[in-house]
Gaussian input, Z-matrix of N, CA and C with variables (Angstrom, degrees):
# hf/3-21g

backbone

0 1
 N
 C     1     B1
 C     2     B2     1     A1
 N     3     B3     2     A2     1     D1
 C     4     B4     3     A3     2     D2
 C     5     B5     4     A4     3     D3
 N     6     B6     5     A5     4     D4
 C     7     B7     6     A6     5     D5
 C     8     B8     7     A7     6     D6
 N     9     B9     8     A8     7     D7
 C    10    B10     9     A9     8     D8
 C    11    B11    10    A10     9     D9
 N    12    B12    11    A11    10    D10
 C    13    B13    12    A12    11    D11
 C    14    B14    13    A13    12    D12
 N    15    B15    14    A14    13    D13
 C    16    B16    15    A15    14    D14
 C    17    B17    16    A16    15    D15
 N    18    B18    17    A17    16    D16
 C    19    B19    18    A18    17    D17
 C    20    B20    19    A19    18    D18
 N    21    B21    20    A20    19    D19
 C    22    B22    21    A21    20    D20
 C    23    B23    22    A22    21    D21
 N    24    B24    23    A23    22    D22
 C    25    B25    24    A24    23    D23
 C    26    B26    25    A25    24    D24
 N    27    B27    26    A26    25    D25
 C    28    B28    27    A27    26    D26
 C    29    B29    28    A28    27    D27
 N    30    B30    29    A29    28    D28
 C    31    B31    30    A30    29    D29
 C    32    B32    31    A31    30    D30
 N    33    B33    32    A32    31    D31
 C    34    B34    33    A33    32    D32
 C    35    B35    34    A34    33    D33
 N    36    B36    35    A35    34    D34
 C    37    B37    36    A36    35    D35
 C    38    B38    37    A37    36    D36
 N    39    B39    38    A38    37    D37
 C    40    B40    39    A39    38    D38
 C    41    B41    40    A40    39    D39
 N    42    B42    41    A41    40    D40
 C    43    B43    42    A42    41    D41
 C    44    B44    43    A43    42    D42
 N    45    B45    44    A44    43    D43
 C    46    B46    45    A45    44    D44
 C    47    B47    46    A46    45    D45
 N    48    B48    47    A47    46    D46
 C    49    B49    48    A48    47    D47
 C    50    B50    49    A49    48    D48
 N    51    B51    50    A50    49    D49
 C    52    B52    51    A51    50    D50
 C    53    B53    52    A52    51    D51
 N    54    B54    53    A53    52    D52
 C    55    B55    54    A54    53    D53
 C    56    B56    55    A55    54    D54
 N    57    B57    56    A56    55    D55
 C    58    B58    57    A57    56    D56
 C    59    B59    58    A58    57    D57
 N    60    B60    59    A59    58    D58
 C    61    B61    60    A60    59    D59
 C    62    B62    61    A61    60    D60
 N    63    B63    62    A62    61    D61
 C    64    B64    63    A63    62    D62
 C    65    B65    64    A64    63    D63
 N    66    B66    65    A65    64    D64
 C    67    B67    66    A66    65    D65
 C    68    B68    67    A67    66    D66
 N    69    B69    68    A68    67    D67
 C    70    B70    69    A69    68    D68
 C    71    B71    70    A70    69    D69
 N    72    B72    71    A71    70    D70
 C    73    B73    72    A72    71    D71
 C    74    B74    73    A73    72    D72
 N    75    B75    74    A74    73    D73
 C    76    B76    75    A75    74    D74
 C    77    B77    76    A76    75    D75
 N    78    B78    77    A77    76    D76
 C    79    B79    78    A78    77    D77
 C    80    B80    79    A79    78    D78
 N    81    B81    80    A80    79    D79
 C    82    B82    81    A81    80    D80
 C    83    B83    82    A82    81    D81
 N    84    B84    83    A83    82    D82
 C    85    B85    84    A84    83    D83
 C    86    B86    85    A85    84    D84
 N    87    B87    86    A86    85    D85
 C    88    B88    87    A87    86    D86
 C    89    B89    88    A88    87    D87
 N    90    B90    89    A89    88    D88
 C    91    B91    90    A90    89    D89
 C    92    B92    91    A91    90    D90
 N    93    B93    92    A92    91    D91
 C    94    B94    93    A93    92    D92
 C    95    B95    94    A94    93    D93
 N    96    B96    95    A95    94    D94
 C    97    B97    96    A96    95    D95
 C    98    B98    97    A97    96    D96
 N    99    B99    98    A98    97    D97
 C   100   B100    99    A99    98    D98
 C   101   B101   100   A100    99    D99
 N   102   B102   101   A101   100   D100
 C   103   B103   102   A102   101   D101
 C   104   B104   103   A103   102   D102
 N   105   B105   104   A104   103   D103
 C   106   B106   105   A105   104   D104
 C   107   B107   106   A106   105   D105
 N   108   B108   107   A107   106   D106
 C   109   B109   108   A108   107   D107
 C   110   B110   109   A109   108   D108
 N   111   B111   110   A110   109   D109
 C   112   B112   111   A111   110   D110
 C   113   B113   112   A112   111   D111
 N   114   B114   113   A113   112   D112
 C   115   B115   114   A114   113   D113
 C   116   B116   115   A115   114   D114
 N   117   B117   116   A116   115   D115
 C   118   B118   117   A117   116   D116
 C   119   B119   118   A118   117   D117
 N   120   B120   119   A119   118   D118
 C   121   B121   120   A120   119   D119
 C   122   B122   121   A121   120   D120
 N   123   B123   122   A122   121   D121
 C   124   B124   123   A123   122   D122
 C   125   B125   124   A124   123   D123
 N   126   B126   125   A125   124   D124
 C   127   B127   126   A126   125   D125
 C   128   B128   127   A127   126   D126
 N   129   B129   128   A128   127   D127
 C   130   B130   129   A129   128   D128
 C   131   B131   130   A130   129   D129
 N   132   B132   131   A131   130   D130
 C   133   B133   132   A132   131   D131
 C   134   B134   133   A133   132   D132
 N   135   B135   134   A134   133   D133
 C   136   B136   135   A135   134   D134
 C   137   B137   136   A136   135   D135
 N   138   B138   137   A137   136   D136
 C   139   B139   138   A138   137   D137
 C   140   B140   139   A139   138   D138
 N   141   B141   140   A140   139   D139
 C   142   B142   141   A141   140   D140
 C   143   B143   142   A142   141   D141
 N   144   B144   143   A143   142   D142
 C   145   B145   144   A144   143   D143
 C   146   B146   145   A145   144   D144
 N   147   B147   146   A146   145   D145
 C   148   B148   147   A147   146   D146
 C   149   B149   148   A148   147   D147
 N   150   B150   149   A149   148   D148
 C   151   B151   150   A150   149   D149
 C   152   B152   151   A151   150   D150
 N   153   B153   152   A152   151   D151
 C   154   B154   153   A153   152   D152
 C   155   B155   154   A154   153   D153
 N   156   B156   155   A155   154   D154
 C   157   B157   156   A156   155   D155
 C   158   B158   157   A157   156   D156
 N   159   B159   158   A158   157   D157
 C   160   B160   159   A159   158   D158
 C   161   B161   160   A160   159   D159
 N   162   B162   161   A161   160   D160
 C   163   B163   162   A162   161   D161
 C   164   B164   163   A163   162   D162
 N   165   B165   164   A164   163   D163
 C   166   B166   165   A165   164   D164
 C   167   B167   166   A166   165   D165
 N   168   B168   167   A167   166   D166
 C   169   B169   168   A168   167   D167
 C   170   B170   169   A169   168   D168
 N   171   B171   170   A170   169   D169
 C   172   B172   171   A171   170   D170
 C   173   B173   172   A172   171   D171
 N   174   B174   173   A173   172   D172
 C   175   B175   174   A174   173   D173
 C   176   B176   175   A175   174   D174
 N   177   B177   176   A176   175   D175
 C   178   B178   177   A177   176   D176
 C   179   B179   178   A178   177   D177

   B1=1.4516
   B2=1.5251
   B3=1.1166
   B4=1.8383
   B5=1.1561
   B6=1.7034
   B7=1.8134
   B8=1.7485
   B9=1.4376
   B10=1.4062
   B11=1.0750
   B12=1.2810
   B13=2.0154
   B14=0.7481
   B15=1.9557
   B16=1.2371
   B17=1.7909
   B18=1.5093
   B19=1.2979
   B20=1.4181
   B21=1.5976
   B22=1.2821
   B23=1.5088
   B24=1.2934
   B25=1.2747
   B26=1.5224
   B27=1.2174
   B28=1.6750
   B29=1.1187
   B30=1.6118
   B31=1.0870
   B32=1.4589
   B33=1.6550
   B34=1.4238
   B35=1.0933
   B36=1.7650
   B37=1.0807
   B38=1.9888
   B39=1.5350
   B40=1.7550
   B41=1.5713
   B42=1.3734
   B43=1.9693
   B44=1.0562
   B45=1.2024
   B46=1.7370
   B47=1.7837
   B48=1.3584
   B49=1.8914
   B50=1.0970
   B51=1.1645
   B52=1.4366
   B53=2.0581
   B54=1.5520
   B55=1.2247
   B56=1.7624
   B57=1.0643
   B58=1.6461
   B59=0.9025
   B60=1.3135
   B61=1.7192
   B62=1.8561
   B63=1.3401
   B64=1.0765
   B65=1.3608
   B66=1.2714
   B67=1.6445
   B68=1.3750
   B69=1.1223
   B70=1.6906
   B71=1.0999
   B72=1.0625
   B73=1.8723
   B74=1.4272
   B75=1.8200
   B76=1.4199
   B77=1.6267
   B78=1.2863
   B79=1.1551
   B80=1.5370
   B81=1.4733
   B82=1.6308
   B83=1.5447
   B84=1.5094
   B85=1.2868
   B86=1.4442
   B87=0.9901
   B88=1.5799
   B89=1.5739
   B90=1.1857
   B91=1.0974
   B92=2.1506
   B93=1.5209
   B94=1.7058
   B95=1.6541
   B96=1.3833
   B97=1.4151
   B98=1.6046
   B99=1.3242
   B100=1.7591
   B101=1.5974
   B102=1.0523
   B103=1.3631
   B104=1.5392
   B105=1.2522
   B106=1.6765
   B107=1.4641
   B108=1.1519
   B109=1.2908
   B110=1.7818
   B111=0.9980
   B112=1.7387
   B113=1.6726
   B114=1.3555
   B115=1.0292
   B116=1.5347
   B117=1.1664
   B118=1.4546
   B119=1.2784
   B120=1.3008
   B121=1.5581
   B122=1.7677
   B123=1.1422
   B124=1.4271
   B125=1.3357
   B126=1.2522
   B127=1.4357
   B128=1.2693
   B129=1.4872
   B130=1.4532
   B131=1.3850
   B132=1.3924
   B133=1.7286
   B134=1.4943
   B135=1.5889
   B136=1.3859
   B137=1.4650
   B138=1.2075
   B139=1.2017
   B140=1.8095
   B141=0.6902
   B142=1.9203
   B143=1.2803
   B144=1.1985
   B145=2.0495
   B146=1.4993
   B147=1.7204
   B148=1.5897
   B149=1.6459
   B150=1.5656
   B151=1.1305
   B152=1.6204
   B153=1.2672
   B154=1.8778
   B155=1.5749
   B156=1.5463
   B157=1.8568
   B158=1.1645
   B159=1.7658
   B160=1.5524
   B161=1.6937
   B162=0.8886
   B163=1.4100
   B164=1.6655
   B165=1.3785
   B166=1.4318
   B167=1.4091
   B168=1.1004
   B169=1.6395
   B170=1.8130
   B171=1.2241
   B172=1.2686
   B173=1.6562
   B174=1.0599
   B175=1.7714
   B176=2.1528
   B177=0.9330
   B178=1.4498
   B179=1.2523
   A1=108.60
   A2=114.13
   A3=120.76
   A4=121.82
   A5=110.36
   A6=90.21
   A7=91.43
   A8=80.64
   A9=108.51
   A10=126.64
   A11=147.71
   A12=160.05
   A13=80.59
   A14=120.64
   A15=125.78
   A16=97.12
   A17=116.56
   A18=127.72
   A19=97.59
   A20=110.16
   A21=110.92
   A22=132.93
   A23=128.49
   A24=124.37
   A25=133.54
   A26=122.82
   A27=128.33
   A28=104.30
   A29=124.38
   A30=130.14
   A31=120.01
   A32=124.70
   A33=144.02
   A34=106.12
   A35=111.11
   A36=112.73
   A37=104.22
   A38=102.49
   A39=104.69
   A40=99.01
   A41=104.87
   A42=102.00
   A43=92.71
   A44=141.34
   A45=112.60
   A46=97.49
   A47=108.06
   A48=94.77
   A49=128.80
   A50=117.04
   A51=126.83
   A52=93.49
   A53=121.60
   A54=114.42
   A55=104.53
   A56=133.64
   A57=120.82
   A58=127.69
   A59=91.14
   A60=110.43
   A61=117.69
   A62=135.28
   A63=153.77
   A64=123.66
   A65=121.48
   A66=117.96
   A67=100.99
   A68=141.55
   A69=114.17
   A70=144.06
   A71=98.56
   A72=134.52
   A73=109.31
   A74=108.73
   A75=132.96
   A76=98.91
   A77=141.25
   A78=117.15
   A79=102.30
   A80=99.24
   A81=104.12
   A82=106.70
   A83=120.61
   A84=118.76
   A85=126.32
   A86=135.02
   A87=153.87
   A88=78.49
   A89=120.83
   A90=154.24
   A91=108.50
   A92=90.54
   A93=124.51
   A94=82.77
   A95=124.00
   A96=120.60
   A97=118.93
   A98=109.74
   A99=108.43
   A100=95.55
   A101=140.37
   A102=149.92
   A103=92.31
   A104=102.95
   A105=98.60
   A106=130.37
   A107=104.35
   A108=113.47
   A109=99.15
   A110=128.78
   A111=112.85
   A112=107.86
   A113=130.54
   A114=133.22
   A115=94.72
   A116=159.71
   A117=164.07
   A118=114.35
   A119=116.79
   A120=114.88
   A121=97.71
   A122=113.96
   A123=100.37
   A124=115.18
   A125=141.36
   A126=132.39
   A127=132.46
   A128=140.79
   A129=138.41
   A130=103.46
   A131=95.90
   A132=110.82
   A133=113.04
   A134=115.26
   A135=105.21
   A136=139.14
   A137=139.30
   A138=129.99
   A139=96.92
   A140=142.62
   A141=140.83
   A142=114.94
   A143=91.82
   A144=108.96
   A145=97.73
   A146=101.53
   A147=94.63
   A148=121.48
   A149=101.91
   A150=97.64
   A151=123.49
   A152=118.10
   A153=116.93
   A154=82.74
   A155=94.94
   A156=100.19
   A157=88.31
   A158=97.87
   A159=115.97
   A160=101.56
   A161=122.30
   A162=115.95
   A163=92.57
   A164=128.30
   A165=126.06
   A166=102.17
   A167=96.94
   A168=120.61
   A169=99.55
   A170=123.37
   A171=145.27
   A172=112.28
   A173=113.48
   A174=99.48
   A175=89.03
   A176=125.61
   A177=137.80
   A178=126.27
   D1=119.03
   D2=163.95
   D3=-68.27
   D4=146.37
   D5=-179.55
   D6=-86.76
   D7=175.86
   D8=176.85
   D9=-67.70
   D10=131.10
   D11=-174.79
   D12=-68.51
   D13=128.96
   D14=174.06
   D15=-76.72
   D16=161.20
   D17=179.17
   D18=-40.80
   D19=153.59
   D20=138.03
   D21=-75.06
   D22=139.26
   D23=169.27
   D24=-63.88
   D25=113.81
   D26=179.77
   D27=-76.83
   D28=152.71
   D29=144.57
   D30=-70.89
   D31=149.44
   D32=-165.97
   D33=-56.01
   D34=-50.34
   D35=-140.75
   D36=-98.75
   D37=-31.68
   D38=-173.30
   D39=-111.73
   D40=-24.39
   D41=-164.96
   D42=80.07
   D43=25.42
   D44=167.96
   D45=-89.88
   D46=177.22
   D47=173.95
   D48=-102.46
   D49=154.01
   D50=-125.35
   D51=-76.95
   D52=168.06
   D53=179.22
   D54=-127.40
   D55=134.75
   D56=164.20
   D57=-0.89
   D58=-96.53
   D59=-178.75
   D60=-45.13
   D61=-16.86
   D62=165.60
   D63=-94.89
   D64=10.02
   D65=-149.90
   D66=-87.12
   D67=125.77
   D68=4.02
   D69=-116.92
   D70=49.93
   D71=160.42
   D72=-126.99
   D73=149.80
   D74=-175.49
   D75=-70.60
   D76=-36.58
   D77=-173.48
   D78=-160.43
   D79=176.39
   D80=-174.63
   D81=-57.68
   D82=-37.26
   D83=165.23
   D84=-31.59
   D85=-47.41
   D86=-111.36
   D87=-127.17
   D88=-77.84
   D89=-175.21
   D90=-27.67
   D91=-58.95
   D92=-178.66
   D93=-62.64
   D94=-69.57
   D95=-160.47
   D96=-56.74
   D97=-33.03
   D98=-175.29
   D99=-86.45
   D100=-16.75
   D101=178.08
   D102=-62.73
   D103=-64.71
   D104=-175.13
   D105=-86.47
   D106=15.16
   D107=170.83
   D108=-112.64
   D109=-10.61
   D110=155.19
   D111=-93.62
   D112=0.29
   D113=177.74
   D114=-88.49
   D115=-47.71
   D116=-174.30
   D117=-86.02
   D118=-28.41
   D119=160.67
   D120=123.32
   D121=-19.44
   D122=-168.93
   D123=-66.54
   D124=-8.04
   D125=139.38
   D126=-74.33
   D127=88.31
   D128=-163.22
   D129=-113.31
   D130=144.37
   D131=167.63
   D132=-97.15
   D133=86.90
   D134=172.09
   D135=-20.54
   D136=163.78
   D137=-147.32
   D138=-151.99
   D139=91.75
   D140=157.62
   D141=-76.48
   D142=95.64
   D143=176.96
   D144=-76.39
   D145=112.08
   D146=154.47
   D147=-79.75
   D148=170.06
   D149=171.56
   D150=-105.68
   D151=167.05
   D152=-141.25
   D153=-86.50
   D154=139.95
   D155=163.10
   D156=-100.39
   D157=148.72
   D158=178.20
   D159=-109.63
   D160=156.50
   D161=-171.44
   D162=-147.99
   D163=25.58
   D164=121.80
   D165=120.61
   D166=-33.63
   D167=-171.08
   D168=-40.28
   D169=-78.29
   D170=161.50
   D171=-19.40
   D172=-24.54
   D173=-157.41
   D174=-112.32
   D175=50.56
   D176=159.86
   D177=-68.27

């Protein structure tokens, strides 16, 4: 039994597969587009604001 060809890699943005020089996206296209979509915000890294422990000192 052979192992298995690991998957090929897709690009994020078209699914086409992925190229070197672009990795990990198929082309400068692909590439330009996820660029600008963290430039506009539509990719965000959520954020969980804790809330402040007071440890007493402060409230005098």
């Amino acid at each position: 039994m052979s192992p298995a060809a690991p998957p090929k890699a897709k690009c994020p943005i078209c699914r086409k597969p992925v190229t070197a020089d672009y990795r990990p996206f198929c082309s400068k296209r692909c590439a330009d587009v996820d660029l600008q979509r963290w430039f506009t915000g539509a990719y965000a890294v959520p954020a969980v604001e804790q809330e402040e422990v007071s440890d007493g000192e402060d409230e005098l």
